[in-house]
Structures are given as structure tokens and as C-alpha cells.
C-alpha positions as CSV (number, residue, x, y, z in Angstrom):
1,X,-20.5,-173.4,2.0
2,X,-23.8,-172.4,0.1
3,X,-24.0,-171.9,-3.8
4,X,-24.8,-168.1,-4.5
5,X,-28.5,-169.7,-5.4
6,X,-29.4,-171.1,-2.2
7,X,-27.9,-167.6,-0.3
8,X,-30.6,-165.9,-2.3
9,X,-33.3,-168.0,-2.0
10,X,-32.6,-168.1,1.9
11,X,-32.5,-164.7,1.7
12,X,-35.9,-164.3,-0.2
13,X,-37.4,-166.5,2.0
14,X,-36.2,-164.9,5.2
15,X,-37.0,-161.3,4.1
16,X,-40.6,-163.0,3.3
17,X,-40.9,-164.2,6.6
18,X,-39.9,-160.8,8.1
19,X,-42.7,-158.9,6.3
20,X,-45.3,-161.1,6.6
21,X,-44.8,-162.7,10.0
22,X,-46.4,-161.5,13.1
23,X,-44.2,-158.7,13.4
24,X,-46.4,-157.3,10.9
25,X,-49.1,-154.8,12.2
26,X,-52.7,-155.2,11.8
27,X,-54.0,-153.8,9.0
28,X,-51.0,-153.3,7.7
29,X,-50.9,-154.7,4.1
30,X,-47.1,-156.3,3.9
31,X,-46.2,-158.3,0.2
32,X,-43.5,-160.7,-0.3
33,X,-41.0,-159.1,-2.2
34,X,-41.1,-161.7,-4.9
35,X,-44.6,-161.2,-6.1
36,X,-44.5,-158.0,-6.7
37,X,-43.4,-155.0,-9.3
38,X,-42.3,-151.8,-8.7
39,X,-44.9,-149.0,-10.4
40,X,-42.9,-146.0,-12.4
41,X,-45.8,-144.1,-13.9
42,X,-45.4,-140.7,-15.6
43,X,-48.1,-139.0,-17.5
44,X,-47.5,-135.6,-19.0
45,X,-49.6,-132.9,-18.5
46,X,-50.6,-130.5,-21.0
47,X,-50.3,-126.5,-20.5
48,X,-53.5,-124.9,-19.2
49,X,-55.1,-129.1,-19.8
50,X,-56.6,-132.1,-18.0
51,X,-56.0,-135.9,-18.4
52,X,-56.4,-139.2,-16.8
53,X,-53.1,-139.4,-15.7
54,X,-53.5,-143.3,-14.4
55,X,-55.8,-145.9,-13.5
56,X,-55.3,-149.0,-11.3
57,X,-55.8,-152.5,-12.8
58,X,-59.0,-153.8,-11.6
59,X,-57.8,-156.7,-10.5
60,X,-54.3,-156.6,-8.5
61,X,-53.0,-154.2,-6.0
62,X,-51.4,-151.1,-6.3
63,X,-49.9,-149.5,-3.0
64,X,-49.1,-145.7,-3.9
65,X,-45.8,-145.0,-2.1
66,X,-44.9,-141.9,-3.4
67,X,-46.5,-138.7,-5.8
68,X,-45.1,-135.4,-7.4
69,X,-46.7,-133.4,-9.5
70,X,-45.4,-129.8,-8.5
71,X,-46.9,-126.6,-8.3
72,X,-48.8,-126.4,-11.3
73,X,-50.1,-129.9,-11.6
74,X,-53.5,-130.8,-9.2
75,X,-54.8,-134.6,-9.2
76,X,-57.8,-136.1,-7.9
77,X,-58.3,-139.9,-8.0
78,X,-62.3,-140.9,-8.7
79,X,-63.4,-142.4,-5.1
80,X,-60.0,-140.7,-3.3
81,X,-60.2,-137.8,-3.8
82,X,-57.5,-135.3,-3.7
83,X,-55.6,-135.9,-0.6
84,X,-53.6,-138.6,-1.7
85,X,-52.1,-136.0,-4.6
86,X,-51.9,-133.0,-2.2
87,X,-48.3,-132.0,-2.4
88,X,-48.9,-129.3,0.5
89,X,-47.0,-126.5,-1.3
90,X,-44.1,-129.7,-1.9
91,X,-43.3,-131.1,-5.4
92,X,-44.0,-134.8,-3.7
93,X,-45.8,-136.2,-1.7
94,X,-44.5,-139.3,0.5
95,X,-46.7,-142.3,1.9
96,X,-44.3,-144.1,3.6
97,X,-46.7,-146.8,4.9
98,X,-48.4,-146.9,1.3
99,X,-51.6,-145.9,0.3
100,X,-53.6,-149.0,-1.2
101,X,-55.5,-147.6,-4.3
102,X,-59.1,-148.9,-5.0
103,X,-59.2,-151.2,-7.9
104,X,-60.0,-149.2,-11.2
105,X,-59.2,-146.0,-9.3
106,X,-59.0,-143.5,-12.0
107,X,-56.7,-140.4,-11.0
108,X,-57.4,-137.1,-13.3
109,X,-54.8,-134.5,-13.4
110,X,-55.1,-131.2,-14.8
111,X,-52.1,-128.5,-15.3
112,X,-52.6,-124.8,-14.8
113,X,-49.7,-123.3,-15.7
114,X,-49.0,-122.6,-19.4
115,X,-46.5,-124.7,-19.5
116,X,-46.6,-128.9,-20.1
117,X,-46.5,-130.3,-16.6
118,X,-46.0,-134.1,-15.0
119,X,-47.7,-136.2,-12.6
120,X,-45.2,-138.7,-11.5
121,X,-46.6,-141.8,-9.4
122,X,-44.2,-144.3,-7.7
123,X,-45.4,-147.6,-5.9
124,X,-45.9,-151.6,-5.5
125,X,-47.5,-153.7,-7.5
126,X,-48.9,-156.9,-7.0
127,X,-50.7,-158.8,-9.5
């Protein structure tokens, strides 16, 4: 019988293994789950006002997996674009494969409703 320690570290290792073995599909950027963070990022948007609402560490990786910023809130990241922050009439917009930002990406949000607004982004984070 195994201690609970060596169950999780088999674990860890075997999940490891499953994302980056050659399962994995080309092009596909895969982390192991233990050397990375999760990315909770909310700015608040001010009625009728712009911000930067984030901007990726220059050096680490940031894989976007998810955005909301409703109706009233529009972002546009500085070499993306807006396409990434397109919610499509949605309050959130999904990238289930992840959407690698460019390091130092700066992403600009600006409200135009009169009312204070937020720009939600969810994601990976790998130092």
C-alpha cells in the first residue's frame, strides 16, 4: 500500500506525462500541471471610461482560457486585437484550447454604458 504522498506524486507525474506526451498535438502548447498558476483577473471599468484592464508579464506565459466583459464593456489587446475579447452578443467568451497571449500584451478596455462595468479574464499561467 502507497502513503497518500507517493499516490499524488504518481499522480502528478502520470497526469504530466498525459499532457505532454505524444498524445499531444502539434502546436499545441500543453503545461505540466505543476508549474503552473491559475490567472483570476478582474479590472473594473468605469462608466462612459477606458483602462488598461491587464497586461501579460513579459517574461512567462499566459494562455487566455476564458473572457467576459458583457455588453457594455469592449477590449482590444495591443498586437491582438479585438477578437480574442469579442463576446459575439455573449457575456463570455470561451477558448477552450487557450489563446497564448504575446508577452507584454497590453489589453485596453473601455465601458460605454453609464454604468461601472468589468472585464473578467481567466487562464494559465506559467512562469
Amino acid at each position: 500500500m502507497r502513503s497518500p504522498l507517493a499516490r499524488l506524486v504518481l499522480a502528478a507525474a502520470t497526469v504530466s506525462l498525459t499532457l505532454s506526451g505524444p498524445a499531444a498535438h502539434a502546436g499545441t502548447k500543453m503545461f505540466s500541471p505543476l508549474d503552473q498558476r491559475v490567472l483570476e483577473q478582474t479590472a473594473l471599468v468605469p462608466a462612459a471610461g477606458s483602462i488598461t484592464a491587464y497586461t501579460a508579464p513579459r517574461d512567462g506565459r499566459v494562455v487566455l482560457t476564458r473572457f467576459c466583459g458583457g455588453e457594455c464593456v469592449q477590449c482590444e489587446g495591443t498586437t491582438l486585437g479585438s477578437g480574442a475579447f469579442a463576446s459575439r452578443g455573449k457575456p463570455c467568451v470561451e477558448h477552450p484550447k487557450g489563446l497564448e497571449l504575446p508577452p507584454g500584451e497590453t489589453v485596453r478596455c473601455t465601458n460605454t454604458c453609464n454604468t461601472m462595468g468589468a472585464a473578467l479574464f481567466s487562464g494559465l499561467l506559467k512562469p
